[in-house]
C-alpha positions as CSV (number, residue, x, y, z in Angstrom):
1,X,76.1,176.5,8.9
2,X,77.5,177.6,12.2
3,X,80.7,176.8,13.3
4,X,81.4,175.1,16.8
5,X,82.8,177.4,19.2
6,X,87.1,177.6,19.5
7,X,88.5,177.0,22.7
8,X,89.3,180.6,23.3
9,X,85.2,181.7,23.1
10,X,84.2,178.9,25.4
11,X,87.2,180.1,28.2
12,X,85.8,183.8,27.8
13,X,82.3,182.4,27.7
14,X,83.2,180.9,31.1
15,X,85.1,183.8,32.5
16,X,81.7,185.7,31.4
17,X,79.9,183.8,33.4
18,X,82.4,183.8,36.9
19,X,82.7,187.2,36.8
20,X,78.5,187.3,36.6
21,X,78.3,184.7,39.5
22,X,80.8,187.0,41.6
23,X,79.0,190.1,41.0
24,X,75.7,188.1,41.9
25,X,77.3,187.1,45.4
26,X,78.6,190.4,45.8
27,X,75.3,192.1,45.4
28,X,74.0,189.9,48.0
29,X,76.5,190.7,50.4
30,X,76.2,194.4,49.9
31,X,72.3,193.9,50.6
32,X,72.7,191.6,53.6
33,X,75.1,194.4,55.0
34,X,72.6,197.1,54.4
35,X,69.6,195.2,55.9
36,X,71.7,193.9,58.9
37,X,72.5,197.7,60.0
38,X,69.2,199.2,59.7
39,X,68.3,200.4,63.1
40,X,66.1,198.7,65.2
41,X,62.5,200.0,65.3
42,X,60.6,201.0,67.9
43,X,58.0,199.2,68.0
44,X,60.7,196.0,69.0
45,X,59.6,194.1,65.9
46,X,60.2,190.2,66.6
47,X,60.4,187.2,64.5
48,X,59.8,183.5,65.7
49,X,62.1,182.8,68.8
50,X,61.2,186.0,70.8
51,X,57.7,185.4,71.6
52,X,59.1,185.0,75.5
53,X,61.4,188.5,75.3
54,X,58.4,190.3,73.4
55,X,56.1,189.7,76.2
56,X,58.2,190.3,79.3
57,X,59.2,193.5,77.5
58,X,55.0,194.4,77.3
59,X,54.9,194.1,80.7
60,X,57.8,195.6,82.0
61,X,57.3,198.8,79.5
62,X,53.2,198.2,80.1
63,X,52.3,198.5,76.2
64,X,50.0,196.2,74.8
65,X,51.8,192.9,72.6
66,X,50.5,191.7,69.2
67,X,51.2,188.6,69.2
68,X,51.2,188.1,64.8
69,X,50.6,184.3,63.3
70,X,51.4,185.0,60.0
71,X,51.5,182.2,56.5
72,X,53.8,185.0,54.4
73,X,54.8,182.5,52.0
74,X,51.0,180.7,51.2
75,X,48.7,183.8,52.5
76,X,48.2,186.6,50.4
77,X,46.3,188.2,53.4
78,X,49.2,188.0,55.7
79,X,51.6,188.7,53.3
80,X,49.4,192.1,52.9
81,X,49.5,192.6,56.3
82,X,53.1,192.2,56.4
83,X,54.0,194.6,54.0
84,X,51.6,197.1,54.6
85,X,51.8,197.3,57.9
86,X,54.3,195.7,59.6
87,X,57.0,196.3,57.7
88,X,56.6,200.0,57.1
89,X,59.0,202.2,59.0
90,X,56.0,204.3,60.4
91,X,54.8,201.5,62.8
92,X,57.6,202.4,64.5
93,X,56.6,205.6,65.7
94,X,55.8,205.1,69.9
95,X,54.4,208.4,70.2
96,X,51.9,207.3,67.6
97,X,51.9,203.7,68.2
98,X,52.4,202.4,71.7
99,X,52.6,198.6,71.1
100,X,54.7,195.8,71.0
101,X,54.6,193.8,67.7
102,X,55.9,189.8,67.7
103,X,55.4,188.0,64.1
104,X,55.1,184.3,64.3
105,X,56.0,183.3,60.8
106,X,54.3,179.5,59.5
107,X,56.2,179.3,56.3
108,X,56.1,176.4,54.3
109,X,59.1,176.8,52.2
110,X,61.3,178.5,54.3
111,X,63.0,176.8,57.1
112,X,63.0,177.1,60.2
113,X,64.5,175.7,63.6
114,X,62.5,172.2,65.3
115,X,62.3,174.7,68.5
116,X,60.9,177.6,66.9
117,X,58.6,175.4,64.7
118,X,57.2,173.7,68.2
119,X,57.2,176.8,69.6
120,X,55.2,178.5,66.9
121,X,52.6,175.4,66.9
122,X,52.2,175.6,70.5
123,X,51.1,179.3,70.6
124,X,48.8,178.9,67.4
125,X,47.3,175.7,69.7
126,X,46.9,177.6,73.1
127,X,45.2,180.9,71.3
128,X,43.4,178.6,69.0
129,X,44.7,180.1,65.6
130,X,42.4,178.9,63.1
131,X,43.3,181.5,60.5
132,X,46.1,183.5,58.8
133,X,46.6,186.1,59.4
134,X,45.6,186.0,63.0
135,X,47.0,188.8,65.3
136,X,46.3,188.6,69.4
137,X,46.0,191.4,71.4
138,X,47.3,191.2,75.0
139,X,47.3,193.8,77.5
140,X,50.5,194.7,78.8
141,X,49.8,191.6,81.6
142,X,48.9,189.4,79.3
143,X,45.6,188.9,78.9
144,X,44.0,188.3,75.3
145,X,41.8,191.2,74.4
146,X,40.9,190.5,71.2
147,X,42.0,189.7,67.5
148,X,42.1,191.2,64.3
149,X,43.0,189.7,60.7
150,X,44.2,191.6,57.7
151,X,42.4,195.3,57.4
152,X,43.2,197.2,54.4
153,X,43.9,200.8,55.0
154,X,47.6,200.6,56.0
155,X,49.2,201.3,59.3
156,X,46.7,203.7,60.2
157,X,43.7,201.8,59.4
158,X,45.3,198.8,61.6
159,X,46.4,201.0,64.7
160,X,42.9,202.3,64.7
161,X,41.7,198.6,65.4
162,X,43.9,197.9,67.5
163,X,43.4,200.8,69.8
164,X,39.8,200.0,69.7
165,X,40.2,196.8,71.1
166,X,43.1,198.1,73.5
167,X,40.5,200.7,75.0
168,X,37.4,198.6,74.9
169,X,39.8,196.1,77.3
170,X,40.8,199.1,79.8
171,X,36.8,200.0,79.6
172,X,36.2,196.9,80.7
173,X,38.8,196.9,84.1
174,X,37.2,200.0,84.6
């Protein structure tokens, strides 16, 4: 038969567990400080509330803007394209890569701000976003070129799209 615990293994039972929770919130800390120094890309990666900064920013540095309506949290396709694109390092590389990314994220767990949900709506209305992912490509003026979705291949695979559709558009003027 087991014997009910004494008084003394519940306290260090519960001083166990403390010490766990501490280190647990301390961890996090340590990894919010890491991820809130890493340096800015390049490529002026966006999220939600900069959709006005991200294209003034085209225009004034004349790059194209992908404009990125992405489900992360419901859409294994944007996730995809979130991880294996956008959020590798080597988007972030102009010489390579001369355009202006702006993620517009539709979560429906996470939470976000009434503005940045009308805001998000509104764009996804006006551009007629039926699917996710959907990225829109503007010219550095701010016309819509053209739209991709999720491409496997990585970063490369994707930047090779989008610079199709970037010089089929200056064809075009031409």
């Amino acid at each position: 038969m087991k014997s009910l615990p004494t008084r003394g293994s519940i306290s260090l039972i519960a001083h166990h567990l403390i010490s766990r929770m501490m280190l647990h919130g301390f961890c996090l800390f340590c990894l919010g400080a890491v991820v809130s120094i890493q340096p800015v890309l390049s490529c002026d990666v966006s999220d939600d509330t900069n959709f006005p900064r991200s294209a003034a920013l085209a225009k004034s540095t004349n790059r194209p803007l992908l404009l990125a309506f992405l489900g992360t949290d419901w859409s294994i396709s944007s996730l995809k394209l979130d991880r294996e694109v956008f959020d590798q390092a080597e988007l972030a590389d102009d010489s390579k890569y001369n355009f202006l990314l702006c993620k517009l994220h539709f979560y429906q767990i996470q939470e976000r701000s009434p503005e940045t949900i009308r805001q998000n709506d509104e764009l996804a209305t006006k551009y007629k976003v039926q699917e996710f992912p959907t990225v829109v490509v503007f010219s550095p003026d701010g016309r819509d070129i053209g739209r991709l979705g999720y491409i496997p291949g990585g970063v490369k695979a994707f930047a090779v799209a989008v610079n199709a559709i970037v010089a089929k558009s200056r064809q075009k003027e031409n």
